[in-house]
N, C-alpha and C positions, 0 to 999 in steps of 0.2 A: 931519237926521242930526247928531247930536251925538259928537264921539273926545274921551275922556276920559283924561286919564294920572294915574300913580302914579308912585312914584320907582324903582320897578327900571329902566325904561327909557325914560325921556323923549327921549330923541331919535330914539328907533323912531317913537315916539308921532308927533314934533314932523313926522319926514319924511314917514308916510305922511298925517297932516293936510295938510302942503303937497301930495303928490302929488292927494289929493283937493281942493285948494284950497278948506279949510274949514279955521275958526280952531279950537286946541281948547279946548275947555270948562274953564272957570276953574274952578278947585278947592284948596283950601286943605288939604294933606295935612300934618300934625305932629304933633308928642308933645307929650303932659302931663309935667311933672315926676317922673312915675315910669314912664315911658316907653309909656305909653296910648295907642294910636293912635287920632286925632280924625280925619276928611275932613267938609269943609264942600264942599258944592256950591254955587262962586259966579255962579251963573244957573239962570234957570226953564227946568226940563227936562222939565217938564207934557207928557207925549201926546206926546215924542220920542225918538226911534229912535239908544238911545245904545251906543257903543261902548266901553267899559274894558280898555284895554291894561297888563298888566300881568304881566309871567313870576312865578314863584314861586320864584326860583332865590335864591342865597344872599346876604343870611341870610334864608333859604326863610319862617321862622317870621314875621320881621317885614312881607316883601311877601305871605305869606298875610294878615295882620290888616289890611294894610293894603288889599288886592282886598274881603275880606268885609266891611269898616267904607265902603266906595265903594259897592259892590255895597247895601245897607243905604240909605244914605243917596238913592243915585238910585229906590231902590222907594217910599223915604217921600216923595220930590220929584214921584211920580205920570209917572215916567217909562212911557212905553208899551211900550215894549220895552228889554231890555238883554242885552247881548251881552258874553258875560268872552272877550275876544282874551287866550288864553294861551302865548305864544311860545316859553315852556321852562312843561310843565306839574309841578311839581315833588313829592314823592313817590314817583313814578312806579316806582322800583325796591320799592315795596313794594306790590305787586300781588298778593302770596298770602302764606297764612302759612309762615311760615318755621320754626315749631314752635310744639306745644301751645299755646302762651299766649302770641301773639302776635298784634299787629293786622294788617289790611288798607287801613294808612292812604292807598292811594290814593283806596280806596273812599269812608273816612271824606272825604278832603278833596271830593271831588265832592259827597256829601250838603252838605257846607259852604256851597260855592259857590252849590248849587239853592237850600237853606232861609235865606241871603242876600239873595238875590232877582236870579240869572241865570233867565233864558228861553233863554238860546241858549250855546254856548261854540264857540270856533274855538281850536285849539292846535295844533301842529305836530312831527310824528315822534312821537308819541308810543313812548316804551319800550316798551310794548307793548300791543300791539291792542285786548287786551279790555278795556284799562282805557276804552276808548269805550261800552261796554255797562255801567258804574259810573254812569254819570248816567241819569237820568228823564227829561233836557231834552234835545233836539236839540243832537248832539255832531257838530262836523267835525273830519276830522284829517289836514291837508291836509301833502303829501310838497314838501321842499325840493331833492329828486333833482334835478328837471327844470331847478332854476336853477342845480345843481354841475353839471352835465350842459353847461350849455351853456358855463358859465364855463371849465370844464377842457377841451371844446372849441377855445375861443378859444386859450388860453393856450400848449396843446399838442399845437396841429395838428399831425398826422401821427408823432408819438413813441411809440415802443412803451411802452403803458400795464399798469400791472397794479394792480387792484384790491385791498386789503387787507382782510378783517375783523376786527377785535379780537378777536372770541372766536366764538364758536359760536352763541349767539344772534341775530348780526349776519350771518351766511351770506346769506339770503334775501337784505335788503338789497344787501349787498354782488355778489351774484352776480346783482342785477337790472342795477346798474350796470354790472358787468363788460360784459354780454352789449349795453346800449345805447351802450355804448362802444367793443367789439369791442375788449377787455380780456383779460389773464388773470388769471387769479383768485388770492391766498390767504390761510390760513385761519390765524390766530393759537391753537393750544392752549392755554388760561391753567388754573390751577384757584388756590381765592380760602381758603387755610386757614381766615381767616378775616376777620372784616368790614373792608374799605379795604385788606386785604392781598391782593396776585394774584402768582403766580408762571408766567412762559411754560417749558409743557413741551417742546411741538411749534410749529413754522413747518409748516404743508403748503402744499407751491406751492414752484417752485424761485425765488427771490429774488435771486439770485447776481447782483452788479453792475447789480440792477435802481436 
């Protein structure tokens, strides 16, 4: 098994290589003079079971080139398998069209990732669901609940808790937590005029000196 990093998040990378006590895989990730992303894979990864850690979060555009030009490189190194570990899958809020003439760059980025050369992806919470059904390749999308769950737990044994959701979307979520919490629950009303802009209409849930 081979854990590969990129630069959005090397010291995810670096921990979970110690937790697994395997070294990780030497890799020479940088720009050209006009800001070209190069990755050199510095060892033979022939017939091995590699993993590429990498979110796509901001600046989104430059840690995409940089997973797809790795992702690349270990297909041409005759890697046997490769796995894109995507920790923040990014796009993610563009899951449909939002009018006439507009993309589904989740979509797009998944095609990306497959015709790259992933066989597998692990990402976590994704935005939302369906964007699991976007890839061709074995997609997991594993829930970070169970480790706020226990942390919040610890922290605030026996305190009267109450769950929040940002907006309306997030309910579900949120009111899974509540109930493994024995929480109460509420619910943030925002509405978004318009893109990066949110205005809160409604609080539901009483909050008062929570």
């Amino acid at each position: 098994m081979k854990i590969l990093s990129c630069n959005s998040n090397r010291p995810l990378a670096e921990a979970i290589a110690a937790y697994l006590d395997v070294p990780l895989t030497k890799a020479d990730v940088r720009r050209f003079a006009d800001m070209e992303v190069f990755v050199e894979i510095g060892e033979n990864v022939r017939g091995e079971d590699v993993f590429v850690i990498q979110s796509t979060c901001f600046p989104a555009n430059d840690n995409v080139m940089e997973l797809l030009v790795a992702l690349d490189a270990l297909r041409r190194g005759s890697a046997r398998r490769i796995t894109a570990v995507l920790p923040y899958y990014g796009y993610a809020r563009q899951d449909r069209k939002s009018g006439p003439r507009t993309p589904i760059s989740a979509k797009l980025l998944a095609n990306l990732i497959t015709s790259a050369g992933a066989d597998r992806v692990l990402t976590i919470d994704l935005h939302a669901g369906q964007i699991q059904g976007f890839f061709d390749i074995p997609t997991d999308n594993l829930f970070a609940a169970p480790v706020f769950i226990e942390d919040i737990r610890t922290r605030y044994d026996g305190a009267e808790l109450m769950i929040v959701s940002p907006d309306v979307g997030g309910v579900v979520r949120a009111r899974s937590l509540a109930r493994r919490l024995d929480a109460d629950l509420a619910i943030i009303d925002k509405r978004r005029p318009k893109a990066g802009v949110s205005e809160v209409m409604n609080i539901i849930g009483d909050v008062d000196k929570r």
